[in-house]
N, C-alpha and C positions, 0 to 999 in steps of 0.2 A: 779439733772442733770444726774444721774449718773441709776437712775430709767431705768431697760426694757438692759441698753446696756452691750456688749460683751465684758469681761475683760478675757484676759489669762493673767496666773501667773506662768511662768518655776518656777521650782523649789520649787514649792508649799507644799509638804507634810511637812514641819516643818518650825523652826526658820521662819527668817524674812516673807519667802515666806508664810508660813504658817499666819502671823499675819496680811499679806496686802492682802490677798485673804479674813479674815471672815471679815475685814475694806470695803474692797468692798460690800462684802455679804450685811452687812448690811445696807449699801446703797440703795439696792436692784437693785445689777445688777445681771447680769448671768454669775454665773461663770467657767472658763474652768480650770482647773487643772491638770498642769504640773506635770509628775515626770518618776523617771528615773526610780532609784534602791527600792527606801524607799516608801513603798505604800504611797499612799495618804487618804485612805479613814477616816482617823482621822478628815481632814482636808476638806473631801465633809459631813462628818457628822455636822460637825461646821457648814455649812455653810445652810445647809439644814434644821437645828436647827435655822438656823437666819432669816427662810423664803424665803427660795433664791433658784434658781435655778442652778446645778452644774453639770458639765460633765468632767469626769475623761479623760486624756489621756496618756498614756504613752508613753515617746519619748526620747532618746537622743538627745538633741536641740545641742549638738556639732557636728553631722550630719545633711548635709546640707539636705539630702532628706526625714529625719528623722522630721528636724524642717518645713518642708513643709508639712509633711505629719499631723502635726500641728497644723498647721495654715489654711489646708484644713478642716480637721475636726471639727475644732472650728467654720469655716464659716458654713459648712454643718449642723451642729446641732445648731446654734443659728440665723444663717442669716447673719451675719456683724460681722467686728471686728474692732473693737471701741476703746479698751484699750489694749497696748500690753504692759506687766513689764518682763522685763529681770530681774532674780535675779538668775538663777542657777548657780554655781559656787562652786569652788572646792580650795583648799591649798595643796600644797605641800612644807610647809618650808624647807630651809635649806642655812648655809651660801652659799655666791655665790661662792668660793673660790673651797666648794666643793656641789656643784650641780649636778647634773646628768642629761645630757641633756634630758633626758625622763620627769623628774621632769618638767620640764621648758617649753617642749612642750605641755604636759598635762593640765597645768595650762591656758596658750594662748590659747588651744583651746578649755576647757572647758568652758574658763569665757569671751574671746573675739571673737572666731571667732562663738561661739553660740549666740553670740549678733548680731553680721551679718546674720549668720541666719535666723533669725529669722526675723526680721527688714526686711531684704532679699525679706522676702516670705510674710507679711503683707502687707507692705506698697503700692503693687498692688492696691490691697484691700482699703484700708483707700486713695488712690487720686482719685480711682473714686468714694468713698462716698461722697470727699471733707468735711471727716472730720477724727478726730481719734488723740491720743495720743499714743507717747512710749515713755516709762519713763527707764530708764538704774540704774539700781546698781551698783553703784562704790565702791569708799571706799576713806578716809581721806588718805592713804598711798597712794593714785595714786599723792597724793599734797605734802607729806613729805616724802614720801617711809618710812621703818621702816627695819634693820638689820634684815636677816636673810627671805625676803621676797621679792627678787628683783623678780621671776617669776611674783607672785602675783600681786607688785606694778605697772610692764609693763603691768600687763595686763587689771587692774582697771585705768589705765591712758590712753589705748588705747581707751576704752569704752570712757573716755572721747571725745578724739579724733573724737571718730565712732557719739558719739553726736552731736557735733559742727555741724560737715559734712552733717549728717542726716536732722536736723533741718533748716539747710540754701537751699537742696534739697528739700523738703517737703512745706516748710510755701509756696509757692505761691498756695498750695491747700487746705491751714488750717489746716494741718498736724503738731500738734507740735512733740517734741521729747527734753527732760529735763533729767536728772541724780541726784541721790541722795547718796551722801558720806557719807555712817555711819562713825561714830568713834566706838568707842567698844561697841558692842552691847550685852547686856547676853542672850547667845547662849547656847549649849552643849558645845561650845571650849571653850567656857570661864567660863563653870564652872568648869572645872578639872584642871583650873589655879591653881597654889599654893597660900596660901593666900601673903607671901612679893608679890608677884607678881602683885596679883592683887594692893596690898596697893602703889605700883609704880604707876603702872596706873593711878589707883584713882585721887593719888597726881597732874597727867599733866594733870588733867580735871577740869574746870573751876567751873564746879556745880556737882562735886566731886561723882560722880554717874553711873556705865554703865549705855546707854541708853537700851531698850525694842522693841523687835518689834513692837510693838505701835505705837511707836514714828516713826518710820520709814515710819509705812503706813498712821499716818497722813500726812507728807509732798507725799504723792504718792497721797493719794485723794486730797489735794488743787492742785499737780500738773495737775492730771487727770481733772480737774474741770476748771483750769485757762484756756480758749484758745487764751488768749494773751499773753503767758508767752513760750519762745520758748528756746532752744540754750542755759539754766542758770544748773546752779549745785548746789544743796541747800545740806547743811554740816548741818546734822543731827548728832554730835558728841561732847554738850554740852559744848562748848565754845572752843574744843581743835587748832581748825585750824581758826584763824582769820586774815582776809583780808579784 
């Protein structure tokens, strides 16, 4: 299904983004790759190795003209845009007691108003295909928040928010739009955990394991794939959040 069509991927050059753009790849769609600061070309090398077609773009997708400029370009070198995955996003922990409001806005507009953004500037686009998916990066903290993380948590909870919203706009044109809440994913942050730390963790996880970016972008391509699945939030975080 997934064969010929236009996936962009913010925040693509590593970690998760990096694992859900060669999941695509090899697929064989086309893919657009996001990035800000961190080249990407590691990650059009992956993908070009997987037979796949790849177009680099550099953008700040927490500027709104930035993430237009995008989503233009994504059209203009592949034709359509078909798949859109929000994943860019940034940390700034710290207790909320002592935050720094810069801390706080940084975070919101890195990790949610880049999601409007972007969503923003596509979804033109995907209603007069009458078709297309966006899939949103969350996090299990937008569901239990976690100390020492309130920016972050508000702002993986608005995505949720920006979902709902999006998805009840969108489906009368077969537009879906779906979210995916990692739990602890082994990342670069989480490998310079200390080991009690990590053994904490471990312990509140049901199949006792970080998950992989893998894992992540398997639930992105069944979501990418379902277009009768709209509005839901799938918790990829090995049993920690259950409801």
């Amino acid at each position: 299904m997934l064969q010929g069509k236009t996936v962009i991927v913010t925040g693509a050059a590593k970690g998760i983004g990096q694992a859900i753009a060669l999941a695509f790849a090899k697929e064989g769609a086309n893919l657009v790759v996001n990035y800000r600061h961190t080249p990407a070309e590691e990650t059009a090398e992956a993908i070009k190795q997987a037979g796949a077609s790849c177009f680099m773009v550099q953008a700040d997708v927490s500027d709104f003209s930035q993430a237009e400029h995008l989503i233009k370009e994504a059209k203009a070198h592949f034709g359509s845009v078909d798949v859109l995955i929000n994943n860019a996003g940034i940390t700034r922990d710290g207790l909320l007691m002592r935050m720094k409001e810069e801390d706080f806005d940084a975070v919101i507009t890195n990790n949610l108003k880049s999601t409007f953004n972007t969503i923003r500037h596509a979804s033109p686009i995907m209603l007069k295909q009458r078709s297309g998916a966006i899939i949103n990066i969350s996090s299990v903290t937008a569901l239990i928040g976690n100390a020492g993380q309130a920016n972050y948590a508000a702002s993986k909870a608005g995505i949720l928010g920006l979902t709902f919203a999006t998805a009840r706009e969108l489906a009368p044109r077969g537009v879906t739009c779906n979210a995916i809440a990692p739990g602890f994913i082994q990342t670069d942050m989480t490998d310079v955990l200390k080991d009690e730390i990590k053994e904490s963790i471990l312990a509140a996880i049901p199949l006792h394991r970080f998950g992989t970016g893998e894992d992540v972008a398997k639930a992105a391509l069944f979501l990418a794939e379902n277009t009768y699945l709209t509005g839901q939030v799938i918790r990829v975080d090995g049993g920690m959040v259950m409801q």
